[in-house]
Each structure stands twice: as C-alpha cells, then as structure tokens.
N, C-alpha and C positions, 0 to 999 in steps of 0.2 A: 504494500500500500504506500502512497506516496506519502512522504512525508510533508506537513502544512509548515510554510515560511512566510512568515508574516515580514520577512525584511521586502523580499522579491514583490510580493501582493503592493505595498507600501509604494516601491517605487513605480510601481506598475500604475495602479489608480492617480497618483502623484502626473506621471507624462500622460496618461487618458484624459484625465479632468482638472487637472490643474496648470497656469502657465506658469511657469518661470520669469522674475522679473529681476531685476538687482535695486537690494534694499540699501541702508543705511551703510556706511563702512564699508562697502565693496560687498556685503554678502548676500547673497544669491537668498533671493523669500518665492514666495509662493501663491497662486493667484489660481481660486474655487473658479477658471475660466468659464469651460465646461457645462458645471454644478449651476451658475448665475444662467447661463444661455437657457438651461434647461428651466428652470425655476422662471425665467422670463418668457417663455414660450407657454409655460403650463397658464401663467396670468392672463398672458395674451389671450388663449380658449374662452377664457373663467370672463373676461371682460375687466378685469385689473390692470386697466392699461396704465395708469399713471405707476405702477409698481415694478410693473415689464419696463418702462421708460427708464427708472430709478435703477432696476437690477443692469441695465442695458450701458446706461453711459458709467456707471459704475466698472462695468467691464472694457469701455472704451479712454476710461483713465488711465487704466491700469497699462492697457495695450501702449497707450501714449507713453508711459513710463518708461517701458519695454525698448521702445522704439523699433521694434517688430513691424515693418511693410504689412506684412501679410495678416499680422494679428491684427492690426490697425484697419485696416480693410475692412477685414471681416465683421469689426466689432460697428465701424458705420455704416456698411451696409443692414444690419440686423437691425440697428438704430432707427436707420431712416424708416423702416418699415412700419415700426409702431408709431413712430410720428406723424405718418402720411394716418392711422389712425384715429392721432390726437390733431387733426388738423395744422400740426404745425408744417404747414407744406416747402415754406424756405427753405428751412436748416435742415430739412427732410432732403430735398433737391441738392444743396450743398454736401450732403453727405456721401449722397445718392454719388453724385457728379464724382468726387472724390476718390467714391472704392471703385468706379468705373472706370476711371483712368489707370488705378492701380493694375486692375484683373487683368485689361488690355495689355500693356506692357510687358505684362510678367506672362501673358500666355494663359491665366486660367479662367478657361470656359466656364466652366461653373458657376464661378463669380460673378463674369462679365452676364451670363444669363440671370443669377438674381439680382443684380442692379439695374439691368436694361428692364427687370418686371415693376422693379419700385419706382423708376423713372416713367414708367409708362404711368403707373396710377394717378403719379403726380402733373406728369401733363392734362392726364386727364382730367383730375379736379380742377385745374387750370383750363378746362373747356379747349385746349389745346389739341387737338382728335386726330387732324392727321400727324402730329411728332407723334401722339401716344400712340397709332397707327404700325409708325415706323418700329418704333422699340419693342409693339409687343407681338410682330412678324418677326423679328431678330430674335428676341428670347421663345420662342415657339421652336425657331429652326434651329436652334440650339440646344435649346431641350429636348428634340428629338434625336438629336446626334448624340447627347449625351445619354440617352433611352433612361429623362426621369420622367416616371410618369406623372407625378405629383406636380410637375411643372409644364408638362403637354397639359394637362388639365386646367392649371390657374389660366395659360396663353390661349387658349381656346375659348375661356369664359372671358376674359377681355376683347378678345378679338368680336365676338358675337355680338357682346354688351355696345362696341360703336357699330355695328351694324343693324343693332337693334334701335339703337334712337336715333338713325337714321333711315328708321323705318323698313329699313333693306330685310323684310322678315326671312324670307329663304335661305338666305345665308346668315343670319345667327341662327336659324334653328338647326341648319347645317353643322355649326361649330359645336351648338351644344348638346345633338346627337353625339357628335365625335366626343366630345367631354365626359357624356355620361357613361358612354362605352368601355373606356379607358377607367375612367372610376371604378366601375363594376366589376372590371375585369381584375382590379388590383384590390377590391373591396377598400378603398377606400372612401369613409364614410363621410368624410367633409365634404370631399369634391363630389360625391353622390347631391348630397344634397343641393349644393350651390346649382348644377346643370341643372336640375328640376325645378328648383325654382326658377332660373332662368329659361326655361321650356314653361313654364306655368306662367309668365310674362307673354311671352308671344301669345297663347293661347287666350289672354287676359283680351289683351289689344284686339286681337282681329272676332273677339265678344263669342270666344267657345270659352264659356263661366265653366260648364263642368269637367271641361277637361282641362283648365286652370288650377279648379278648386281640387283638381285627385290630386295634382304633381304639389301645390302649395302644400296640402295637409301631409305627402309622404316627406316634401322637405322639412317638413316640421322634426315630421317623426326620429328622421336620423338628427335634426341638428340637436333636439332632448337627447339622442343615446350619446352625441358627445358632449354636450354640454356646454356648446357654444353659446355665450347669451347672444351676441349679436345677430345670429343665424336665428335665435329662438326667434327676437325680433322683427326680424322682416320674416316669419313664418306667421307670427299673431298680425303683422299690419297686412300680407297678404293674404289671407283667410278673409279679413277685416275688410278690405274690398273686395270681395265676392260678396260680403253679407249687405254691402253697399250699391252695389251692382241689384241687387235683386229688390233692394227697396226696406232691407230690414235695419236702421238707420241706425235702433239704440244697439243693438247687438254690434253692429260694425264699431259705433263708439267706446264699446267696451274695451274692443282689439286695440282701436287706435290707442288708449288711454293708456292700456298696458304696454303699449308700445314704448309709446311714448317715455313714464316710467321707467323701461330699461335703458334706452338711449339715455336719459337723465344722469341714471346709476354708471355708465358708461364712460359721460362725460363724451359721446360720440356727437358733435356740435354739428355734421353735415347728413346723418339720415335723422338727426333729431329735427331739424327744417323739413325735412317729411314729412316725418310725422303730424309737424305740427299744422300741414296744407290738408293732410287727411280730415284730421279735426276740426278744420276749419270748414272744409266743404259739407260736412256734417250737421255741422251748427247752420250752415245755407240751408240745408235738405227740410232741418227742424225748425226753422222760421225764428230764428236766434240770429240777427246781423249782428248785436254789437259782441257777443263771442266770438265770430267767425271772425269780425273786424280784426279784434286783438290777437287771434292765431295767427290772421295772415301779415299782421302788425310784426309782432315777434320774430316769424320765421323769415320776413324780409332782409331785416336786419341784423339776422343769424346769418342769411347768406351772405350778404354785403361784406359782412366781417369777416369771410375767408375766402370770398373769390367766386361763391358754390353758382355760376352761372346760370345750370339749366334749373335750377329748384328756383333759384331769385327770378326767372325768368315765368316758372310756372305760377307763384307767388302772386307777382304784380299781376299776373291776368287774372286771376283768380279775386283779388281783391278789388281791382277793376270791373272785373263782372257784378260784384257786389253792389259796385258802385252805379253801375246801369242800372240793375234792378231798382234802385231806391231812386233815379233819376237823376242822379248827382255825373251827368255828363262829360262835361267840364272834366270833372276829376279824375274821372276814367281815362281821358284820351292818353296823354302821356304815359302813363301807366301799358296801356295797351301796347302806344308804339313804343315802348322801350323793352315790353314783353318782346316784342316782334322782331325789332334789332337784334338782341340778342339769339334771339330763335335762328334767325339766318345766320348771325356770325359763324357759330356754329354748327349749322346745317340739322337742329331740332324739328328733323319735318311734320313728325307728329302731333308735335305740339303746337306749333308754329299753323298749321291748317287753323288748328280751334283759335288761335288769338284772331286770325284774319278775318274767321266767318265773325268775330265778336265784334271786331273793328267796324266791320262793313254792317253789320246791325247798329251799333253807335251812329255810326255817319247817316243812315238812316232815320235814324230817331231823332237827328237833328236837321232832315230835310236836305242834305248834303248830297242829294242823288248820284249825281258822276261820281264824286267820293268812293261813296258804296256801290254802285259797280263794276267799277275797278278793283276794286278791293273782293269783291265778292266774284270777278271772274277769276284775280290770282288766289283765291282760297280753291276754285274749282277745278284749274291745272293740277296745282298741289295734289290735292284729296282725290284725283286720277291718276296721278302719276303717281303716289302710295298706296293705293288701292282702302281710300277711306269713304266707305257710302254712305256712312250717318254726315260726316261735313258736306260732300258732294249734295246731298237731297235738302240741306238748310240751306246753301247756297244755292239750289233750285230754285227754292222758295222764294227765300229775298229776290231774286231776279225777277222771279215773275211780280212780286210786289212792287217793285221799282219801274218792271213795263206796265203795273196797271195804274200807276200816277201821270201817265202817259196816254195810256187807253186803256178804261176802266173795263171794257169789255174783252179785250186778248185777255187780260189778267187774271180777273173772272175768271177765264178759261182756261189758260193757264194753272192758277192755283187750284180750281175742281180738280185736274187730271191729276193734280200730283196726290189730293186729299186721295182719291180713287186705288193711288198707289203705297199710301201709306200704312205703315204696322204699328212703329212706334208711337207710344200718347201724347210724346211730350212735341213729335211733330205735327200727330192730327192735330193736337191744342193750338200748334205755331200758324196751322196752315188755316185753320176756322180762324182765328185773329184776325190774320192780314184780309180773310175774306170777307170779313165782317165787317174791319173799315175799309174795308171797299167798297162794297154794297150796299151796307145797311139792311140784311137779308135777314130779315127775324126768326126763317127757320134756322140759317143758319146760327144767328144771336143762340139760340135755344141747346141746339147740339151742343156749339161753346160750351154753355155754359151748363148742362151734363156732364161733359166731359172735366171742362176747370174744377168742381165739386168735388167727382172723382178724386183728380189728381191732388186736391187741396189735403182730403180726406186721408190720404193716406202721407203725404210730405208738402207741410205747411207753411212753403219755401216763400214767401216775399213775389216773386213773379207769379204763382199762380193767384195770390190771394188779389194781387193789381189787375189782373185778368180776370177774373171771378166778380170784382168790385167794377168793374168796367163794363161788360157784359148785365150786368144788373141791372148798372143804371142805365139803361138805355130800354127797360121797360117801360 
C-alpha cells in the first residue's frame, strides 16, 4: 500500500491553487490564486457579484505584485467579466482591451477567445453591434478550433441575440438551435437553458405564446437546478409576459415584481431597467398612469446612466405613448423621435416599427396629415421587410384614415374592408374609431362601443376608457 506524504500533497495543492509571489525581505509567500477564482465564480452563479468583484481584483493585486504577464492577464480578463455584470463597462473594456493584447502577442488562443467574448458584451451594451458582431464571429471561430464547447455555446447565443433585435429571426433561431444542440450534447445545464430561453424569445415575437411559454418554463426549470439567480430572473419576467400576452395582468405583475426584486438583490442596474418597463406597461394595462409614469421615470434614467440604448430607447416610447393617451402631445413628440433615432442608430427594427406607427398616430392627432403619412408608409416598409402584420394592419389603418380626411367615402371603404379582415380587438376597436369619426355611423357608434366595454372590462387602460367616454357621448 502506498504510503501517505503529506510533504508531496502540500507542494502539490500549493503549485495547483496557489500562486507564488515575492513577499517582504526577498521571501517567496503564497497566493489562494486558484481557491479566490473559484470562490468568485461560485458568487458569480449565487448573484454575489459585488463579492466575485472583491475576490476578483483581490487576485489581480496580487498578480500585479507578481508581475507575472500571464497571471496578470488572466486575472483582468476574469475581472472584466463580472464588471460588464456590474455595469461598470469602462474599466471592464480597459481590462478587456489589456488581456487582449497580452493573449495576442504571446500566442494564447484561449485567452484571446475569452477576451474577444467580454469585448463583444461590452460593445454591445454600448449598442455598438456591428464591433460586437466582429469579436463574437472571432471568438466563435476560435472556440471551435479550440473544441470548447462551453464557448461555441456562449458565441452562438451572442451571435443570435444581434440577429434577433435585428429582427433577422431565421438566423438567430439558426444559432440557437446550434446552441442548444451542443449544450445537450455536453449536458451542460446553463447553456441549456440560456438557448431556450432564447428560442422562447423568437417564439414570443412572431406571437407563438405556447411554444414561448414551454421553452421559458423549461428554462426556468434548469436555471432552479443550478441556481442561477439571474437566469431565475429572466425565467419569472419571461413567464411574466406570457401571462401579459394573454391578458392576465395581476399575475404577470407578480413575475414582474419578483423580478424585479432579484435584479435589486443583484444590484444588476441594466435588466433591472427591464424590468422596470414591464411594470410599467402593466400599471398602463391596469388604468394606473401615475405608477406607470414613475417606472418608466426611473428606468429612463437607469439607462441614461450607463449607456443601456435599446431599453432607454424602449423606455421613452413607452412613456410617450402614455403621454398620447392622456393627450399631452406636445410631450410625446420628442420622446418618440428620440425613441426613433436611436432605434435606427442601431438598426432596433423591431422596435423601431412600433415607435413609427406611434409617431404617425401622434402626427395624426395633431392634424399633421403628410407628417403621418410618411411616417406611416416608413412604418409599413419596415413591418414588410420584418415580417411584422400587427404594425403592417395599424399602419393600414391610419392610411386609410388619412385618405378619408380626403375623401370620406374611399375611407369609408377603405377602413370597412380592413374591419372585415380583422381578428385582433384592440384593432377592430382602432378601426370602429376612425370609422366613427368619419361617418358618424350610429351602428357603427354602437358596435364601438360593445366592443370598448369589452375591452374596458377586462384592462382599464386610459385609451379604452377615452374611447368608451367618446363613443357615449355622442348619444
């Protein structure tokens, strides 16, 4: 039997987990390198990010001490990561940039592939899309060559994610097939999850709810068996708009709330601006503006303060719209076109559809005819060349509404054909409106205002009850 040596074990664990640095007087001390990475990664999971931060430059002091290239690298790279977490995206980027130069020079791939991944996040929080483009095809093709899977997996969930807010659906669900594939096959259960919720995104958008709501609940399921909070997170605010989607307003507000909550506990400042749009569009649904006001108050100014483009961009429309409904015009505009600027800076097509049809209803409301259709024919390029048929069928509408200020009888005619083809309520509602003031057609007044009742009755939003009160009086 072999005999046990505790001298050999000692030095052994010692060069595994510990680095060498030179202490006080020339002599050689010891540094839990290792033991800290590890202990910072387990936080990371746990959502202890300011603790991973602490254990983190703790290890990048040490490194500096050392003056080890490599140590040194390594320990900003791992740095930047959790920072790009804590929003600190500068010194993240400076880190970033730093071990990147290092890895290059020195030949190691590995390297040069985890920092080209934290670089991309970072441009992309930076709304930067096609740099973040470039870097996260470089660390993809390099993570293939280096056959990790763990990292073929992150590069395929980034690459999808710009393809996905640029509407490009085929090809992110492309990526995150391949994503999920690879996961499966290696059981690993993060990246499991992450694809399926990102497969449960796509499904969201093009309004297949139930085969959304299976991929959101099994991403749930694995992000509980590891215990990600962040992942828990976006499983309860994803759930949370399905229940929103369907019209069950308090239940979705519960998700959001709890969402919310963890992001809090997180200290995660750019999906906590999420959240707080969810919550916000909530309190719209529930006939609550000055709540909704203050969520989308808040979460404005949460993005502004780190850059978060496409949220700040969702944000202002969204408060904007509020601000149409209540008739406060004026205040909208800006808000809208600055939603809209931004939306094309960055090529946010999906979004960017919804601010325009909003614009061109604004411009309408204010009698602004050419305004609004122009505005309303580039929402309907858009909404064709993404293949979006809820914007498409509202910018119908207003068209036909803007040709019957014109001639009341095309319009007429116009707006019938389209009621004839309508499913959704909230467009028969839009399209009885505009028919109404155009005609003054008391069957039609009557339908309206069946249908507004309806819609009131179950979500007591500010527009229906202005439409319902309009409709009345005109008994």
């Amino acid at each position: 039997m072999a005999s046990h040596n505790p001298v050999i074990k000692s030095r052994y664990l010692a060069r595994k987990l510990w680095a060498e640095y030179p202490a006080d007087g020339g002599v050689k001390g010891y540094h839990p390198h290792q033991v800290l990475n590890s202990q910072a990664g387990v936080c990371r999971t746990i959502g202890d990010w300011e603790r991973a931060e602490r254990l983190l430059r703790e290890n990048l002091d040490h490194a500096l001490r050392s003056g080890q290239p490599g140590s040194i690298a390594d320990c900003r790279d791992k740095l930047s990561s959790v920072l790009i977490l804590r929003s600190k995206h500068d010194e993240a980027f400076d880190l970033a940039t730093e071990s990147l130069s290092y890895y290059r020079s020195s030949g190691d791939r590995k390297g040069t592939a985890s920092a080209l991944g934290h670089l991309g996040n970072i441009h992309y929080h930076r709304s930067q899309n096609d740099r973040a483009m470039e870097c996260y095809q470089e660390y993809l093709r390099l993570s293939q060559e280096l056959d990790s899977p763990v990292d073929v997996c992150l590069a395929l969930s980034h690459i999808g994610l710009l393809h996905y807010e640029r509407a490009e659906y085929d090809q992110a669900m492309d990526h995150y097939r391949r994503q999920l594939e690879v996961a499966v096959k290696h059981q690993d259960h993060t990246r499991i999850y992450i694809a399926m919720g990102n497969m449960g995104n796509v499904f969201l958008d093009q309004g297949r709810h139930d085969q959304a709501l299976h991929q959101y609940q099994e991403a749930l399921r694995y992000a509980q068996l590891v215990g990600d909070k962040q992942a828990i997170a976006f499983g309860v605010g994803n759930i949370g708009i399905i229940h929103q989607k369907r019209g069950e307003y308090k239940t979705a507000l519960e998700h959001f709330q709890r969402q919310l909550e963890i992001f809090r506990e997180l200290g995660d400042q750019v999906h906590l601006s999420n959240a707080l749009v969810n919550i916000g569009v909530i309190h719209v649904y529930l006939g609550d503006q000055e709540l909704a006001r203050q969520h989308f108050l808040e979460q404005i100014a949460i993005s502004r303060s780190f850059g978060d483009r496409p949220v700040l961009s969702y944000g202002l429309a969204m408060l904007a719209e509020l601000e149409l409904e209540a008739g406060a015009l004026e205040a909208a505009e800006p808000r809208l076109t600055e939603a809209i600027a931004i939306a094309q800076g960055i090529r946010l097509y999906f979004y960017l559809c919804t601010y325009q049809v909003t614009l061109a209803k604004l411009y309408f409301e204010q009698g602004r005819d050419e305004q609004a259709e122009a505005q309303a024919r580039e929402a309907t390029e858009l909404s064709q060349k993404i293949s979006r048929p809820d914007m498409l069928a509202y910018c119908q509408v207003l068209l036909a509404a803007i040709e019957g200020r014109r001639d009341p009888v095309k319009g007429d005619s116009l707006l019938r054909e389209l009621l004839a083809g309508a499913e959704d309520d909230d467009l028969r509602g839009e399209i009885l409106i505009r028919l109404y003031q155009l005609r003054q057609d008391e069957q039609v007044r009557l339908q309206a205002c069946e249908l507004y009742r309806k819609l009131t009755a179950k979500t007591p939003r500010l527009s229906y009850i202005k439409a319902l009160e309009l409709l009345e009086a005109k008994r």
